[in-house]
RODO-2510 file (C-alpha; in nm, 4 decimals, decimal comma):
residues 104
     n   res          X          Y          Z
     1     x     0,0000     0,0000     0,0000
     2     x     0,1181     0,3630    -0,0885
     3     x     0,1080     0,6261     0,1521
     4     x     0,0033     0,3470     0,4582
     5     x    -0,1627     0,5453     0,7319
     6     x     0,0947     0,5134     1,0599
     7     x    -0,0691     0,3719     1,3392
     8     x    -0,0122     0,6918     1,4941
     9     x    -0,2659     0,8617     1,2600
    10     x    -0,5026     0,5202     1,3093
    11     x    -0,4783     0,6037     1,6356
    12     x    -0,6599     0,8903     1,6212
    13     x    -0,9530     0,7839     1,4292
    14     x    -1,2833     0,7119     1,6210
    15     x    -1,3323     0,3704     1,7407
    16     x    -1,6322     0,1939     1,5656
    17     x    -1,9836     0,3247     1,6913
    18     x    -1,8503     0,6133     1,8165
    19     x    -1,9569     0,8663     1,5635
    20     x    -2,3261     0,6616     1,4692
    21     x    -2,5166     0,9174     1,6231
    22     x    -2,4352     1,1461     1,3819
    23     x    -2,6247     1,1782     1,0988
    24     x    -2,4363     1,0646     0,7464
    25     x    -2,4327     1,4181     0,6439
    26     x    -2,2022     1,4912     0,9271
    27     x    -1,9720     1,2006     0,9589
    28     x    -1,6699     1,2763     0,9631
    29     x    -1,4440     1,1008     0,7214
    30     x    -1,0384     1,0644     0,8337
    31     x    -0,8750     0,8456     0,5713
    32     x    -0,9599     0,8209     0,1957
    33     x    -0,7968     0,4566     0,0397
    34     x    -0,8123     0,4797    -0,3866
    35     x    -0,7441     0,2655    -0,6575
    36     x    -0,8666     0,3026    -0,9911
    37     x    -1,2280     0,3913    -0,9924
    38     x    -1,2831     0,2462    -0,6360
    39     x    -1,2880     0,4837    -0,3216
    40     x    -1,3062     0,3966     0,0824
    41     x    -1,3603     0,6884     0,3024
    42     x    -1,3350     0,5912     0,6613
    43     x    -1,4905     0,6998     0,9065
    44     x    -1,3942     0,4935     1,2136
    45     x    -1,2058     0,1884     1,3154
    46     x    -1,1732    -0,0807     1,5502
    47     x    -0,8423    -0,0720     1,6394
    48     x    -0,7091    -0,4050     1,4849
    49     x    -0,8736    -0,4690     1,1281
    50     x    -1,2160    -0,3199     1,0446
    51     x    -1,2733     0,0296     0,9187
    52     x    -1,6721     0,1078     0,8989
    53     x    -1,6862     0,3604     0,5587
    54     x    -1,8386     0,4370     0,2331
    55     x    -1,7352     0,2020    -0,0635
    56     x    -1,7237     0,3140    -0,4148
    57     x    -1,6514     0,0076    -0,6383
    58     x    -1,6474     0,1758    -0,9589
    59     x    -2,0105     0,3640    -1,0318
    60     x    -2,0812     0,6178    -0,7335
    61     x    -2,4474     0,5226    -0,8221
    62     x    -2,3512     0,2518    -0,5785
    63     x    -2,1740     0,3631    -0,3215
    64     x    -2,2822     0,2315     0,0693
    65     x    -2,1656     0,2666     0,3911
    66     x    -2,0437    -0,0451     0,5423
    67     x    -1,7492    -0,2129     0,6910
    68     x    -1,3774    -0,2190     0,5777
    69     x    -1,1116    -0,5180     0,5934
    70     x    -0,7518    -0,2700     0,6374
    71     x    -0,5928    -0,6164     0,5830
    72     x    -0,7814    -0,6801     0,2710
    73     x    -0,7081    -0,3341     0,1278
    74     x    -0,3496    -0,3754     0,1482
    75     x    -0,3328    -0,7048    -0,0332
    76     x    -0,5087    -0,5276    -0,3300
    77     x    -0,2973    -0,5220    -0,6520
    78     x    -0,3430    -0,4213    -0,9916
    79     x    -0,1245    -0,5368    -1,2733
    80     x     0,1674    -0,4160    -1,3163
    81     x     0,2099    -0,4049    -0,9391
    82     x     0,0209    -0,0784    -0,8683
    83     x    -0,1241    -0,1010    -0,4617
    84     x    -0,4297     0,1151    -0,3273
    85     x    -0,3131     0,4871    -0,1930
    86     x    -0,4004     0,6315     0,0920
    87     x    -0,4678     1,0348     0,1055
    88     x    -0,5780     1,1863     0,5184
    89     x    -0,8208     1,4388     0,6156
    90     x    -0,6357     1,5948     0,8467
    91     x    -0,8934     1,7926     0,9728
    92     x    -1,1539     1,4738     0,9074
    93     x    -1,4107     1,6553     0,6381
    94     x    -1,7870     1,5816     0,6659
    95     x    -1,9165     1,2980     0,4573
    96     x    -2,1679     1,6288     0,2796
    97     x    -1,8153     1,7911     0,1771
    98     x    -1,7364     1,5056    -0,0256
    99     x    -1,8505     1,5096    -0,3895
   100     x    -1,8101     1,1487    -0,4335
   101     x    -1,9991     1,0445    -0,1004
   102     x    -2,4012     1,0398    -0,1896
   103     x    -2,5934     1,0937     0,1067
   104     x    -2,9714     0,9864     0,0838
***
């Protein structure tokens, strides 16, 4: 993975269910993982493994929020060799400032 968040920067990322009272406009979104046409923007994370996020796997017609295997995103490769980036939010933007992110 490019760019790999440090766990320093993880570390400050709500833990999971700590930001679901606010509404989806408002979430705040830390860490944004890209490849291609696919997007993760993550909101919170457990700690270990599991980001919880809004997925964009190629058509943001169907983008959802849902949860986020760190492990898995750093295994994905592309041929020739090209890994999923990693851009942060540093402040964390609201999910609403996020052209990409479609909030229903």
């Amino acid at each position: 993975m490019w760019n790999e968040p440090t766990p320093e920067k993880l570390a400050k990322l709500p833990r999971l269910y700590e930001t679901e009272k606010a509404p989806l406009k408002d979430k705040p979104i830390y860490l944004h993982f890209f490849i291609g046409r696919c997007d993760w923007f993550i909101a919170e994370y457990d700690g270990e493994d599991l980001f919880f996020g809004y997925a964009i796997l190629g058509d943001s017609r169907f983008g959802e929020w849902g949860y986020i295997s760190f492990k898995e995103l750093k295994q994905i490769r592309v041929p020739p060799g090209i890994e999923v980036d990693c851009e942060v939010f540093d402040p964390p933007l609201k999910a609403s400032e996020i052209e990409e992110i479609r909030i229903k």
